[in-house]
mmCIF file of the N, C-alpha and C atoms, coordinates in Angstrom:
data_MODEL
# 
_entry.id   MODEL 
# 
loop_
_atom_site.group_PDB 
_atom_site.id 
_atom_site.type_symbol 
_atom_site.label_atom_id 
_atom_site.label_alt_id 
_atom_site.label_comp_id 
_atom_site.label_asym_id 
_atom_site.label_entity_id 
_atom_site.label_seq_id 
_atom_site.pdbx_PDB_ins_code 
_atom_site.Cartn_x 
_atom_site.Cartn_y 
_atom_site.Cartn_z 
_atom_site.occupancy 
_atom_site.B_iso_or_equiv 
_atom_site.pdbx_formal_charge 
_atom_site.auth_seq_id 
_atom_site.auth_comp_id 
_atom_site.auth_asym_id 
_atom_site.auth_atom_id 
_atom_site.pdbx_PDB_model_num 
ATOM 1   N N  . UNK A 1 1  ? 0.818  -1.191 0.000   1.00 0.00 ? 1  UNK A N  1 
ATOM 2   C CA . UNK A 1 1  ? 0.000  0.000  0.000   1.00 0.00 ? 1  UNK A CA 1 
ATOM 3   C C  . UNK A 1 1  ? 0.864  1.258  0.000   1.00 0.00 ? 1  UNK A C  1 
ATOM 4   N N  . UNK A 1 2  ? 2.235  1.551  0.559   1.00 0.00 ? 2  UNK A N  1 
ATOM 5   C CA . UNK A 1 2  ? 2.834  2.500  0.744   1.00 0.00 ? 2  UNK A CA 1 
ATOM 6   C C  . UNK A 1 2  ? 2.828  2.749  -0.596  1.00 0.00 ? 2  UNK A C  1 
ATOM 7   N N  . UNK A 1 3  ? 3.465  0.955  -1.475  1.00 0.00 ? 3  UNK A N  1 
ATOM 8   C CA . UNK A 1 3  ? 4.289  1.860  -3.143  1.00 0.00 ? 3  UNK A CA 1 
ATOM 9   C C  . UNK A 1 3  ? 3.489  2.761  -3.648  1.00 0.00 ? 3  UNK A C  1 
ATOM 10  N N  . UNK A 1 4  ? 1.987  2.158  -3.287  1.00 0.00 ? 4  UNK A N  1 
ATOM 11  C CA . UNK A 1 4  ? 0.948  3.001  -4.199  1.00 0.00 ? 4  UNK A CA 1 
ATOM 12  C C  . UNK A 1 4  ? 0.575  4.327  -3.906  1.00 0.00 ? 4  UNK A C  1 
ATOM 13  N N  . UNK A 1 5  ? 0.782  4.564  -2.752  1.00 0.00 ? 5  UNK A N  1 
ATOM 14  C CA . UNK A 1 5  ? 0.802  6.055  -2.250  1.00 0.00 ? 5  UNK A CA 1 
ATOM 15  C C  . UNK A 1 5  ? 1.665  6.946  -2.526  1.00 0.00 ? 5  UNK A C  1 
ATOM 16  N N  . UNK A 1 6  ? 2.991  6.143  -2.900  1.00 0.00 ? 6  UNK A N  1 
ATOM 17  C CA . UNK A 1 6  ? 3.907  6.909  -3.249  1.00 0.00 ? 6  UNK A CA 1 
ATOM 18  C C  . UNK A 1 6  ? 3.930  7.586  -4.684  1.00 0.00 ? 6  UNK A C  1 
ATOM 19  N N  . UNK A 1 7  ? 3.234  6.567  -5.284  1.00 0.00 ? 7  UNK A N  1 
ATOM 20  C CA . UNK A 1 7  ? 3.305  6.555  -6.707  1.00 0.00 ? 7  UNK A CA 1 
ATOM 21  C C  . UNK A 1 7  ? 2.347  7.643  -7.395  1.00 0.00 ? 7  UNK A C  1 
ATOM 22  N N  . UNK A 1 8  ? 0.813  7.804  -6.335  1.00 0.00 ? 8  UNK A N  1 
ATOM 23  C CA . UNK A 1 8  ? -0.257 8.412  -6.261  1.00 0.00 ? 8  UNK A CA 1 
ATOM 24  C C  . UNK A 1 8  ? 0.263  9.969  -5.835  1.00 0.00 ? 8  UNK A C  1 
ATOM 25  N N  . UNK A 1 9  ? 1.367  10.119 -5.424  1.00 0.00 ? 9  UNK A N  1 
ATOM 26  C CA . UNK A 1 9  ? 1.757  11.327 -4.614  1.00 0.00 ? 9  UNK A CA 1 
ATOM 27  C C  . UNK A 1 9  ? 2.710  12.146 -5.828  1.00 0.00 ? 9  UNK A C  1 
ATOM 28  N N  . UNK A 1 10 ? 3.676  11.188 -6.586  1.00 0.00 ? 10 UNK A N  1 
ATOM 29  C CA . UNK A 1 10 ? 4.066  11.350 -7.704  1.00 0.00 ? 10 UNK A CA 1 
ATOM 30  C C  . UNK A 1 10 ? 3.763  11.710 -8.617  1.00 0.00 ? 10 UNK A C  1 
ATOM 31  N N  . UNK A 1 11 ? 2.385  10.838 -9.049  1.00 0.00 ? 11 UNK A N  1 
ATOM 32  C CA . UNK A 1 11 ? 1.558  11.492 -10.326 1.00 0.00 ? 11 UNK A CA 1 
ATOM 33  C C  . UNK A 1 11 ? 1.037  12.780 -10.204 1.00 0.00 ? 11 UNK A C  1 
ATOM 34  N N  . UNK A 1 12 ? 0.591  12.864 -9.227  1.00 0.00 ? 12 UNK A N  1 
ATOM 35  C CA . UNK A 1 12 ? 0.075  13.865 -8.466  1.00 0.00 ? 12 UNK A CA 1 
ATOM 36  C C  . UNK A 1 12 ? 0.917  15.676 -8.880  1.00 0.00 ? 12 UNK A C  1 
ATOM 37  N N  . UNK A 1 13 ? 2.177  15.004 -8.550  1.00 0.00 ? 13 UNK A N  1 
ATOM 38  C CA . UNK A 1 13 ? 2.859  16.535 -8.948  1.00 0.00 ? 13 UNK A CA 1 
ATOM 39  C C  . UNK A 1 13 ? 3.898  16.811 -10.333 1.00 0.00 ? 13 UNK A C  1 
ATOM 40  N N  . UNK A 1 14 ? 3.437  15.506 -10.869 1.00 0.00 ? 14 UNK A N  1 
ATOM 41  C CA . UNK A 1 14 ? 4.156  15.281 -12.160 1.00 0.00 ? 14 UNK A CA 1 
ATOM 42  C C  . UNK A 1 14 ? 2.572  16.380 -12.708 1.00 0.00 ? 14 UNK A C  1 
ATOM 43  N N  . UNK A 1 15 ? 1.153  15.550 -12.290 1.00 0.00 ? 15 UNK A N  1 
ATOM 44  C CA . UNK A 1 15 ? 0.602  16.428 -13.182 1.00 0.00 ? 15 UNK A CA 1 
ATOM 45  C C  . UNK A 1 15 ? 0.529  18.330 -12.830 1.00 0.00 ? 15 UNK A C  1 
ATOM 46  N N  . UNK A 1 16 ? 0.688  18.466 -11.784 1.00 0.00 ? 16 UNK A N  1 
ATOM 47  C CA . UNK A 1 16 ? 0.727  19.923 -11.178 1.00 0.00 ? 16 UNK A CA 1 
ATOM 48  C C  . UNK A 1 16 ? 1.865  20.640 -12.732 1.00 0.00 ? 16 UNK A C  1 
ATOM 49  N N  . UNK A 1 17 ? 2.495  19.897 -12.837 1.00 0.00 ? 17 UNK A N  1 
ATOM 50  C CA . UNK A 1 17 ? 4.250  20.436 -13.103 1.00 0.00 ? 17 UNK A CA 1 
ATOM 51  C C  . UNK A 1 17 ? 3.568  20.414 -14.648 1.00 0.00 ? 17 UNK A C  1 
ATOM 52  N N  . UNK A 1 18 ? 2.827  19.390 -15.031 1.00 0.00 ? 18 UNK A N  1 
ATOM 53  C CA . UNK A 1 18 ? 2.432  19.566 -16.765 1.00 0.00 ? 18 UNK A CA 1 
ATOM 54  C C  . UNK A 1 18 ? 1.495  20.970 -16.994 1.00 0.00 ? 18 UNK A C  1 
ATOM 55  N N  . UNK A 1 19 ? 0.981  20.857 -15.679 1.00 0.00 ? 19 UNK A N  1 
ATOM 56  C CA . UNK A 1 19 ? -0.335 21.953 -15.510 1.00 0.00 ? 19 UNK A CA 1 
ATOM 57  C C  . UNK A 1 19 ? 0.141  23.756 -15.619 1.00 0.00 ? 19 UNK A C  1 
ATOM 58  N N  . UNK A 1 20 ? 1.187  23.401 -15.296 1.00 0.00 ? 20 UNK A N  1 
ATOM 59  C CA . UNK A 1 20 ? 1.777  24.892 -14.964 1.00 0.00 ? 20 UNK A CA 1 
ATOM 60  C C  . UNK A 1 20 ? 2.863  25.256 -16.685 1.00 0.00 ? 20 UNK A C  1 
ATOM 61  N N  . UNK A 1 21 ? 2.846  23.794 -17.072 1.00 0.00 ? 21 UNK A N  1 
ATOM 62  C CA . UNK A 1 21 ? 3.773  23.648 -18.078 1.00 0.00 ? 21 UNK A CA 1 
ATOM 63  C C  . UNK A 1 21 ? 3.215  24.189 -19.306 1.00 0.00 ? 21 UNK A C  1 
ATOM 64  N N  . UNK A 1 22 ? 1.441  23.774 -19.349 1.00 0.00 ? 22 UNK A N  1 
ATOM 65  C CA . UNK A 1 22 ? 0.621  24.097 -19.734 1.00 0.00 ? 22 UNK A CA 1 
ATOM 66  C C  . UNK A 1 22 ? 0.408  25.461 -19.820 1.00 0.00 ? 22 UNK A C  1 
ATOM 67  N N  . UNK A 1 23 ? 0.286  25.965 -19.017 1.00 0.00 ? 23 UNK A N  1 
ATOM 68  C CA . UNK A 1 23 ? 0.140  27.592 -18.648 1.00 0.00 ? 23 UNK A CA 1 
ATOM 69  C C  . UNK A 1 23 ? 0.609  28.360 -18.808 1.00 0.00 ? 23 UNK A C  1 
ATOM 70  N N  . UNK A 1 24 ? 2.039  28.192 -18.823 1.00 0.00 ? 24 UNK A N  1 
ATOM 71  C CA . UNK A 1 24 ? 3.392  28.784 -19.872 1.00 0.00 ? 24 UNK A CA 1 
ATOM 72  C C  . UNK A 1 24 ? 2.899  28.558 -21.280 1.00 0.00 ? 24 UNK A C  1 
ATOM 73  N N  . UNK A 1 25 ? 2.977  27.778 -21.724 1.00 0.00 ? 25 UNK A N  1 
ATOM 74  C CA . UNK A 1 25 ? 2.833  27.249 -23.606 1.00 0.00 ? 25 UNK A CA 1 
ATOM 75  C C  . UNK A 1 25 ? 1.723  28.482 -23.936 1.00 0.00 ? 25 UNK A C  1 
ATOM 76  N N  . UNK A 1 26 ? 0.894  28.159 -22.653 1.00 0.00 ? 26 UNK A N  1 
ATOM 77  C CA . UNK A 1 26 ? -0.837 29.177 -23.481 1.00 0.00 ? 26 UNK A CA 1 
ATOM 78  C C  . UNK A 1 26 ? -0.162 30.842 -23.367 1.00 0.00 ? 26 UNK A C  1 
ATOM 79  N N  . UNK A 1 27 ? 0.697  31.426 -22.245 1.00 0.00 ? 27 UNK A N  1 
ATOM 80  C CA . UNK A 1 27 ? 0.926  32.790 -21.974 1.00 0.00 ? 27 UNK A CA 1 
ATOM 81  C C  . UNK A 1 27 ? 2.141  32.942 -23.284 1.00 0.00 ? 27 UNK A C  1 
ATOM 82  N N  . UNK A 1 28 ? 2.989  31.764 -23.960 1.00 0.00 ? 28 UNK A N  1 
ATOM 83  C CA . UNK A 1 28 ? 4.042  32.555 -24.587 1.00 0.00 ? 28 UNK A CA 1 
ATOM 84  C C  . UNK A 1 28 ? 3.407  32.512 -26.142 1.00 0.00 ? 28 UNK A C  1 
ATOM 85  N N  . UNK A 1 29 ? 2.338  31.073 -26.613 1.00 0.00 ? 29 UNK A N  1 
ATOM 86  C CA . UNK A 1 29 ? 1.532  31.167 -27.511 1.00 0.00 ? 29 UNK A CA 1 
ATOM 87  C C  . UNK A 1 29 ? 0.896  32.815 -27.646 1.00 0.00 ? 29 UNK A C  1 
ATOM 88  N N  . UNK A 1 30 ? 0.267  33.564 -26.791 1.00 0.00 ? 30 UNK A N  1 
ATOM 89  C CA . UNK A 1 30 ? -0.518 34.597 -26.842 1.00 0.00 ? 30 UNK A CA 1 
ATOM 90  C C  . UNK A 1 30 ? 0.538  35.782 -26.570 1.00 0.00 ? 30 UNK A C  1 
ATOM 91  N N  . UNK A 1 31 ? 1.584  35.879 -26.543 1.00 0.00 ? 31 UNK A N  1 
ATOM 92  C CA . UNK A 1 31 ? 2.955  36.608 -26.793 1.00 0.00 ? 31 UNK A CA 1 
ATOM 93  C C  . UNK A 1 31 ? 3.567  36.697 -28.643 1.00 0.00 ? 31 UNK A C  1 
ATOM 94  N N  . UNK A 1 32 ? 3.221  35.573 -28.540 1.00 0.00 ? 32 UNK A N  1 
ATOM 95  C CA . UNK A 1 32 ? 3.586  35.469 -30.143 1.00 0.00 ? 32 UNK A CA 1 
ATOM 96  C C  . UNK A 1 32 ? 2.381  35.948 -31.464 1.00 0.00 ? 32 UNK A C  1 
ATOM 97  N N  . UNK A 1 33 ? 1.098  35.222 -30.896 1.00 0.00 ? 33 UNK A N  1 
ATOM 98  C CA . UNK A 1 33 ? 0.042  36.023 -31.605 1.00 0.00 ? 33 UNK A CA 1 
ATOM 99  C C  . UNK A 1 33 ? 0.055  37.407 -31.630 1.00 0.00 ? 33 UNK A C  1 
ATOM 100 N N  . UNK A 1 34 ? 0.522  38.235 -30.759 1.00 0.00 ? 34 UNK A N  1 
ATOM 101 C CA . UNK A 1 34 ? 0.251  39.267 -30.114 1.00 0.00 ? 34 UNK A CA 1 
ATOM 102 C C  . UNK A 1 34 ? 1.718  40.163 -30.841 1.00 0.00 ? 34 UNK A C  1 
ATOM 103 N N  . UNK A 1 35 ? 3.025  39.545 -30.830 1.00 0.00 ? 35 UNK A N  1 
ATOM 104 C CA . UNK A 1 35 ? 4.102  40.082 -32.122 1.00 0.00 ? 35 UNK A CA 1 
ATOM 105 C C  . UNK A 1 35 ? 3.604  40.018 -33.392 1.00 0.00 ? 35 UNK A C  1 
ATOM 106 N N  . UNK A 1 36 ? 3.051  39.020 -33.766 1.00 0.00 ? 36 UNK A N  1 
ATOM 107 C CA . UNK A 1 36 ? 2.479  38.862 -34.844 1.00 0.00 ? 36 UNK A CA 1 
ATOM 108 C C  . UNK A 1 36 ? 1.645  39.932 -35.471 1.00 0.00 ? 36 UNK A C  1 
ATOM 109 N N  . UNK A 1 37 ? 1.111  40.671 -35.073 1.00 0.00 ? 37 UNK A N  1 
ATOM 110 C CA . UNK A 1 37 ? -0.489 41.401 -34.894 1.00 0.00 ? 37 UNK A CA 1 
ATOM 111 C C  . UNK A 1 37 ? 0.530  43.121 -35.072 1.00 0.00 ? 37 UNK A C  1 
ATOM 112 N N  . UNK A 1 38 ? 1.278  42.807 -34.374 1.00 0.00 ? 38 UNK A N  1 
ATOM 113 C CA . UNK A 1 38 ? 1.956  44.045 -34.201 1.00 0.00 ? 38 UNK A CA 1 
ATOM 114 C C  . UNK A 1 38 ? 2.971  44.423 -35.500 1.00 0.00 ? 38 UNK A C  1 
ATOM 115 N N  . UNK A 1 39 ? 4.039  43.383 -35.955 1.00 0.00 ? 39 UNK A N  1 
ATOM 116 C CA . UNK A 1 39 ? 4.302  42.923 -37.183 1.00 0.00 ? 39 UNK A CA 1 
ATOM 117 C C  . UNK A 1 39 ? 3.483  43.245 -38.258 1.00 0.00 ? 39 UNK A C  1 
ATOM 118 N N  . UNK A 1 40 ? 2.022  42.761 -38.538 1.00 0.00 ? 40 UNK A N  1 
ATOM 119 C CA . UNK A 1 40 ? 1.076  43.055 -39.431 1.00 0.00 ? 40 UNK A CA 1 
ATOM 120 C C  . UNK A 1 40 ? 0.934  44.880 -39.505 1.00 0.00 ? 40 UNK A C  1 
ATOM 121 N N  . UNK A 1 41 ? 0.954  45.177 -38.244 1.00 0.00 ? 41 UNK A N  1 
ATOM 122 C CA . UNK A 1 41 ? 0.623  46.595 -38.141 1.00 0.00 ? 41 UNK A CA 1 
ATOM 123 C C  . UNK A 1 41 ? 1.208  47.598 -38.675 1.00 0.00 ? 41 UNK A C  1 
ATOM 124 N N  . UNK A 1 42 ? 3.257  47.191 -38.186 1.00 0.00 ? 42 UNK A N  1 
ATOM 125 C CA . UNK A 1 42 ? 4.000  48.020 -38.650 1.00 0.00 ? 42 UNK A CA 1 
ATOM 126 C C  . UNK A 1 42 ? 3.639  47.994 -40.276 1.00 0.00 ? 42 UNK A C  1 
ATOM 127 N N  . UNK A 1 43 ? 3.738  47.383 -40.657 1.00 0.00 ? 43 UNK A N  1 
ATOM 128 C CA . UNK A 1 43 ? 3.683  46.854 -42.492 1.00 0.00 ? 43 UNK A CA 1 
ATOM 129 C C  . UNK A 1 43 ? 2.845  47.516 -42.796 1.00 0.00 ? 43 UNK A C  1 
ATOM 130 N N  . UNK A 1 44 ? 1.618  47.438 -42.142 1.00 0.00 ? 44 UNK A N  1 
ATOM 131 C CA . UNK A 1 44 ? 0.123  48.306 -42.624 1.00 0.00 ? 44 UNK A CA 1 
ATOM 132 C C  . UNK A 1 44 ? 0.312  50.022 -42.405 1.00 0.00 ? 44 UNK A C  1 
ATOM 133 N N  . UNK A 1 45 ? 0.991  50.498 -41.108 1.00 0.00 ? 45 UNK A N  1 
ATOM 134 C CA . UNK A 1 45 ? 1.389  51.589 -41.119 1.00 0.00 ? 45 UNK A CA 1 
ATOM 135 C C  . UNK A 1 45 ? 2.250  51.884 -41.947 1.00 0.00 ? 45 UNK A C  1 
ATOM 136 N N  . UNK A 1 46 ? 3.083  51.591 -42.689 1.00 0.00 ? 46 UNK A N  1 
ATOM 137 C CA . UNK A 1 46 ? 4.425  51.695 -43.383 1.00 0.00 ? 46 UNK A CA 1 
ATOM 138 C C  . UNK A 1 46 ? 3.753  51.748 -44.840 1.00 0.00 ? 46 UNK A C  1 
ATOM 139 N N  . UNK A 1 47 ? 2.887  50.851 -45.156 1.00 0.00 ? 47 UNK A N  1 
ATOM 140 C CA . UNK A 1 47 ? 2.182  51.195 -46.727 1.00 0.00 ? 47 UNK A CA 1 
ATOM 141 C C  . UNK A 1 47 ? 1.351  52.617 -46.333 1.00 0.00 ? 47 UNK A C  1 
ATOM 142 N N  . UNK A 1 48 ? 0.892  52.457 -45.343 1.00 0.00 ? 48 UNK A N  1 
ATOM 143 C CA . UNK A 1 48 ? -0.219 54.455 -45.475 1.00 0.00 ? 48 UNK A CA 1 
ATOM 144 C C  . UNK A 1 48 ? 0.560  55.307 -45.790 1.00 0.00 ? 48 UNK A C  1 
ATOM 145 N N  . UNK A 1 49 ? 1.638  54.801 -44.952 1.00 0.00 ? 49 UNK A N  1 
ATOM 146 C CA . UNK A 1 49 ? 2.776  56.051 -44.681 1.00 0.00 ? 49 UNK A CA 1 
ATOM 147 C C  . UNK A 1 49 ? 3.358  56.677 -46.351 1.00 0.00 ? 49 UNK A C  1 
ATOM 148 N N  . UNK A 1 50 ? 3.568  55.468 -46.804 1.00 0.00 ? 50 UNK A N  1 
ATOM 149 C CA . UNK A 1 50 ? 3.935  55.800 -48.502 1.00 0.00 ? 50 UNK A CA 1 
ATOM 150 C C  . UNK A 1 50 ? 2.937  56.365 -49.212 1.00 0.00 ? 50 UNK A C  1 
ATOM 151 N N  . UNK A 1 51 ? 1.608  55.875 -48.903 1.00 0.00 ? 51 UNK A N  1 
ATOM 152 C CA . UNK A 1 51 ? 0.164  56.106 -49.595 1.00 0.00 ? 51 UNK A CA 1 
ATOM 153 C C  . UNK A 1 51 ? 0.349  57.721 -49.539 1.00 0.00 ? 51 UNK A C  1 
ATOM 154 N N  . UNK A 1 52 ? 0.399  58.149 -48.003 1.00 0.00 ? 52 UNK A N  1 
ATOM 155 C CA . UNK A 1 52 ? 0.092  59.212 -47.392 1.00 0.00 ? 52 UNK A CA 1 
ATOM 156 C C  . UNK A 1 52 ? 1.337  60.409 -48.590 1.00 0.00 ? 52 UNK A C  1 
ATOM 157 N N  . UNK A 1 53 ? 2.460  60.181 -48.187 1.00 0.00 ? 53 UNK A N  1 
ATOM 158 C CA . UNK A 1 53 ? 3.442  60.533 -49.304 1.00 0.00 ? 53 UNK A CA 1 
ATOM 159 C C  . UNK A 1 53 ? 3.531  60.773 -50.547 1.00 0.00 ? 53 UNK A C  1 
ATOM 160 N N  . UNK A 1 54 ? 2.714  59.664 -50.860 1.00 0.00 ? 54 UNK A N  1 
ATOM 161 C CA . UNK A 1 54 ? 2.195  59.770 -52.583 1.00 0.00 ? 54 UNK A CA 1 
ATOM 162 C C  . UNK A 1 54 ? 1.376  60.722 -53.258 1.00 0.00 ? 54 UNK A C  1 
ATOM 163 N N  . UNK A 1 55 ? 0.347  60.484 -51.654 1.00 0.00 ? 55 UNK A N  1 
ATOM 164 C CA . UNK A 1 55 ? -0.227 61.709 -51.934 1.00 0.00 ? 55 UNK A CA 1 
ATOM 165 C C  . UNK A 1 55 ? -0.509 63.597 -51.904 1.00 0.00 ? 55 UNK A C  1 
ATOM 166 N N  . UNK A 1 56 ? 0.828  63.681 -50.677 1.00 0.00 ? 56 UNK A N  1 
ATOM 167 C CA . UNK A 1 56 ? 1.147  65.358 -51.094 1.00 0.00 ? 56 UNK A CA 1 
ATOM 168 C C  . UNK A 1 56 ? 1.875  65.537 -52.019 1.00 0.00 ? 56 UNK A C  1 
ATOM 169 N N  . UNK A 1 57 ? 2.279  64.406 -52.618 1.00 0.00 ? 57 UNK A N  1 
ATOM 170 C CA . UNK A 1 57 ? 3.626  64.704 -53.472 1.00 0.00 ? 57 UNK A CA 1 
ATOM 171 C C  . UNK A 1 57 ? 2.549  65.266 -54.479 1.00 0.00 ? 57 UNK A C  1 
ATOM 172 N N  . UNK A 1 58 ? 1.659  64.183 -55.021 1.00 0.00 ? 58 UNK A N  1 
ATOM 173 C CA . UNK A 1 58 ? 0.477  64.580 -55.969 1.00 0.00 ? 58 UNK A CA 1 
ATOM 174 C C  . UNK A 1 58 ? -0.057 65.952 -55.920 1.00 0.00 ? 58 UNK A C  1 
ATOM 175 N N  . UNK A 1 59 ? -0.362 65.952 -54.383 1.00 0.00 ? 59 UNK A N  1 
ATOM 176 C CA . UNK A 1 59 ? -1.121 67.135 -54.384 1.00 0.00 ? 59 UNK A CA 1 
ATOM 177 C C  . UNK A 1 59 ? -0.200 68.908 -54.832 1.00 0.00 ? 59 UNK A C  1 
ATOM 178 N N  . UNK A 1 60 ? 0.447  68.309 -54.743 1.00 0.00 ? 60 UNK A N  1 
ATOM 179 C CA . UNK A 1 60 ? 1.871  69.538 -55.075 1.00 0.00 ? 60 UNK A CA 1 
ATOM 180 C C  . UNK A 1 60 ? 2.036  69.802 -56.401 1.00 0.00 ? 60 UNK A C  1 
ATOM 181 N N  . UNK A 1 61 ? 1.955  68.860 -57.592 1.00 0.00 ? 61 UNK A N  1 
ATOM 182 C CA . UNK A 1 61 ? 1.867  68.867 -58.848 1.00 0.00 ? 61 UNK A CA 1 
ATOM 183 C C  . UNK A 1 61 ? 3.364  68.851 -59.266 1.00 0.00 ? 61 UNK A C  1 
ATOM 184 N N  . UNK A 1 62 ? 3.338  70.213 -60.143 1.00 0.00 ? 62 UNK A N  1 
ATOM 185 C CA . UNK A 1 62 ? 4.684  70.250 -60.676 1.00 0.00 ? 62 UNK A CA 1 
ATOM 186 C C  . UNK A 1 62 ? 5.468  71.220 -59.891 1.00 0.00 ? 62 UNK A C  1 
ATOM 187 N N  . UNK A 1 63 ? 5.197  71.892 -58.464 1.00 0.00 ? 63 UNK A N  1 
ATOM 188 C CA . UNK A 1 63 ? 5.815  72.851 -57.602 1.00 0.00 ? 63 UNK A CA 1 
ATOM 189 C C  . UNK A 1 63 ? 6.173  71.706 -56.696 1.00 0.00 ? 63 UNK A C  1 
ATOM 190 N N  . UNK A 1 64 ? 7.707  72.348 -56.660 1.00 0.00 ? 64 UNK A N  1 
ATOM 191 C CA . UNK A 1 64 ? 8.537  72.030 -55.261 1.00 0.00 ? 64 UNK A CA 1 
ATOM 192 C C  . UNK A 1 64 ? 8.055  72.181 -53.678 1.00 0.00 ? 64 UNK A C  1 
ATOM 193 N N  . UNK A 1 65 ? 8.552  70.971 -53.358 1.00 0.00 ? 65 UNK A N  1 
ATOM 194 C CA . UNK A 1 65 ? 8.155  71.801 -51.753 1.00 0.00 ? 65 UNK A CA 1 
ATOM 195 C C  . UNK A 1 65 ? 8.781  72.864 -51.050 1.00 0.00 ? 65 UNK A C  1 
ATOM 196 N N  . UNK A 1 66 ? 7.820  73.602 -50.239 1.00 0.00 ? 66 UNK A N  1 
ATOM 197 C CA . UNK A 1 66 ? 8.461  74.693 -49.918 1.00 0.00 ? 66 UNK A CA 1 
ATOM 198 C C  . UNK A 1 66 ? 8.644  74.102 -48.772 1.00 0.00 ? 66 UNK A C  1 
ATOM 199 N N  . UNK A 1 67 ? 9.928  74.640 -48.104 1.00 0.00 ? 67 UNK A N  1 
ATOM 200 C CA . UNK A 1 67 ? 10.342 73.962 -46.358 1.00 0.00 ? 67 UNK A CA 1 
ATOM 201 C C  . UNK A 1 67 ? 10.838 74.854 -46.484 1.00 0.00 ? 67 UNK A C  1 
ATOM 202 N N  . UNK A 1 68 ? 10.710 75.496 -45.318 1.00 0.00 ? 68 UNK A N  1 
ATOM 203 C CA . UNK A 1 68 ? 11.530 76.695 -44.085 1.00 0.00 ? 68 UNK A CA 1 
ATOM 204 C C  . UNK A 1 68 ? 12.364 76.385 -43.124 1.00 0.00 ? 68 UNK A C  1 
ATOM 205 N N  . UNK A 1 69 ? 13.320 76.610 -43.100 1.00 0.00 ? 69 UNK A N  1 
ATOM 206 C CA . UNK A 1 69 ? 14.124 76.006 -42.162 1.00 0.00 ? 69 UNK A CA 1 
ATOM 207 C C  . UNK A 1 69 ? 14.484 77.140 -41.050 1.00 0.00 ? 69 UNK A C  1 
ATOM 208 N N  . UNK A 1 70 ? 14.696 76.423 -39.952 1.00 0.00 ? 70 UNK A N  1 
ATOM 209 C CA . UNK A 1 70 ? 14.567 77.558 -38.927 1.00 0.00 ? 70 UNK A CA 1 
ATOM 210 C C  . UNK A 1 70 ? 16.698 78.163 -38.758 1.00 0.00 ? 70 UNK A C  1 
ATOM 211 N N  . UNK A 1 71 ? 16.100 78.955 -38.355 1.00 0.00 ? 71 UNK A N  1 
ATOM 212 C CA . UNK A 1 71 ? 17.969 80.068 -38.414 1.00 0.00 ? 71 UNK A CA 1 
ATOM 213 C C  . UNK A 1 71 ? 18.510 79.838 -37.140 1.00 0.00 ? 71 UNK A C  1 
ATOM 214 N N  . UNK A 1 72 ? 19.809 79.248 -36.821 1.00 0.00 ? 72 UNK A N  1 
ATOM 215 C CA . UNK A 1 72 ? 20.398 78.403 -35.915 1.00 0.00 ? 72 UNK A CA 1 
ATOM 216 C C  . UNK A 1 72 ? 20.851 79.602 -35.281 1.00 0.00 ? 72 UNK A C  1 
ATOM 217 N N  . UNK A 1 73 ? 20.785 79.737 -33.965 1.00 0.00 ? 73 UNK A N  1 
ATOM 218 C CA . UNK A 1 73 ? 21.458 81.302 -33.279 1.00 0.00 ? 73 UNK A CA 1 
ATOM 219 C C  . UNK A 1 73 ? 20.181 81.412 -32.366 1.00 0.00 ? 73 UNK A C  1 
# 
């Protein structure tokens, strides 16, 4: 009767240890979805950003941009 108690006491925290093992996998799984998402984003910001570009350039026609630069002093 002891072996079996022992054995029962064993499984016991073998499964605790899968359980927690478990719980990690699900928090670094939803770390990675979550780069992922962010990844997608930069890319999606980064095409507007050109879109956005494309389009004052357009809107400017055949005139240069005017920029002012500020006087150092």
């Amino acid at each position: 009767m002891e072996r079996t108690d022992l054995s029962d006491r064993r499984f016991d925290i073998l499964l605790e240890r899968l359980d927690r093992l478990g719980d990690e996998l699900a928090k670094m799984n939803k770390r990675l979805d979550n780069e992922e998402n962010f990844l997608r984003l930069t890319r999606e910001l980064a095409t507007l950003n050109e879109s956005l570009q494309a389009l004052a350039y357009a809107a400017l026609g055949q005139q240069a941009p005017q920029v002012r630069r500020r006087r150092a002093g």
